[in-house]
N, C-alpha and C positions, 0 to 999 in steps of 0.2 A: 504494500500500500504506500502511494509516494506520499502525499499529504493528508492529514488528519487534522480535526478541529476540539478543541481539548477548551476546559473547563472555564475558561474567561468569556467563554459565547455563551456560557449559561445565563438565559435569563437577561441578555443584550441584544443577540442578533441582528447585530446591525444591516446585513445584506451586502453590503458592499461587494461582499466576493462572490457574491452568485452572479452580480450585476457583471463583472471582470470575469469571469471563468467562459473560456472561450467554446468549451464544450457540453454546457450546461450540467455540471455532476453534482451540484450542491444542491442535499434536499431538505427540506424544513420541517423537521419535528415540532413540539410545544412548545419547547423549551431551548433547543438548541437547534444548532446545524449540523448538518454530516455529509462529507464528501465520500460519494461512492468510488469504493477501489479498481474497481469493474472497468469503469467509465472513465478515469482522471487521467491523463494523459504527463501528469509530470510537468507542467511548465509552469509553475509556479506563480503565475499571473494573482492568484489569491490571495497570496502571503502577505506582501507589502501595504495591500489595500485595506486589510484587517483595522481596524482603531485600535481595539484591545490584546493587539496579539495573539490571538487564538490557535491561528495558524501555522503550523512545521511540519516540514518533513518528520516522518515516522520514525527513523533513525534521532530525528535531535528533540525529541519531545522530550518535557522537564522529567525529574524522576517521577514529580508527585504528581503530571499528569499523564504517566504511562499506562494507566488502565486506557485511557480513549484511544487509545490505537485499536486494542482487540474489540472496544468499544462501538468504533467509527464501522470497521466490518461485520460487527452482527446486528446494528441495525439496517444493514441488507441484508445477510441471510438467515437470522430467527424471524419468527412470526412473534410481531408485533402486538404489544396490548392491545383487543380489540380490531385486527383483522384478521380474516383467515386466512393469509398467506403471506409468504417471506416477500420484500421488497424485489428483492432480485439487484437486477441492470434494467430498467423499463426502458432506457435510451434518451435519457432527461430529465430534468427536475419540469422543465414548465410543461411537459406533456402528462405527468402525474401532480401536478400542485402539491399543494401542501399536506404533508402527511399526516399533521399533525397531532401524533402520537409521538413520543422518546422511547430508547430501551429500558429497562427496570433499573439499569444501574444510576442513569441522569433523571428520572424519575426519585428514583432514592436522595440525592442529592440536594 
């Protein structure tokens, strides 16, 4: 998974990076964002446009938010609170809208 959205888009969500994300993989939970791994092509366009930093590479995520990495991917592949199937790759955020549901662990949070 090249970039992942970790624990300062809690409850901020600014957008910025789904607006810059040239392949549309940023999908929108309740609560947070989540770049699909499936979908993200690595160019890093999201990163810098962040406000609150939220956004790195999977390799450079802080210690204390290394849960959103395994995080960021099973909000594509568990089934979600309240739907009956796993997100997948649908091929978009704006062709699926807003999901908004989180997984149990940003839920918990």
């Amino acid at each position: 998974m090249p970039y992942v959205i970790a624990s300062p888009c809690i409850d901020t969500m600014d957008r910025s990076c789904v607006e810059e994300c040239p392949v549309d993989c940023i999908y929108e939970g309740e609560r947070k964002l989540y770049i699909n791994p499936k979908e993200c092509i690595d160019c890093g366009a999201c990163e810098p446009v962040c406000p609150v930093e939220a956004i790195s590479q999977d390799r450079r995520v802080s210690e204390e938010d290394e849960e959103h990495v395994e995080d960021n991917r099973r909000f594509f592949t568990e089934v979600l609170p309240g739907r009956d199937e796993a997100l997948g790759a649908p091929g978009g955020s704006h062709k699926t809208g807003v999901v908004g549901v989180d997984t149990p662990f940003v839920q918990g949070l």
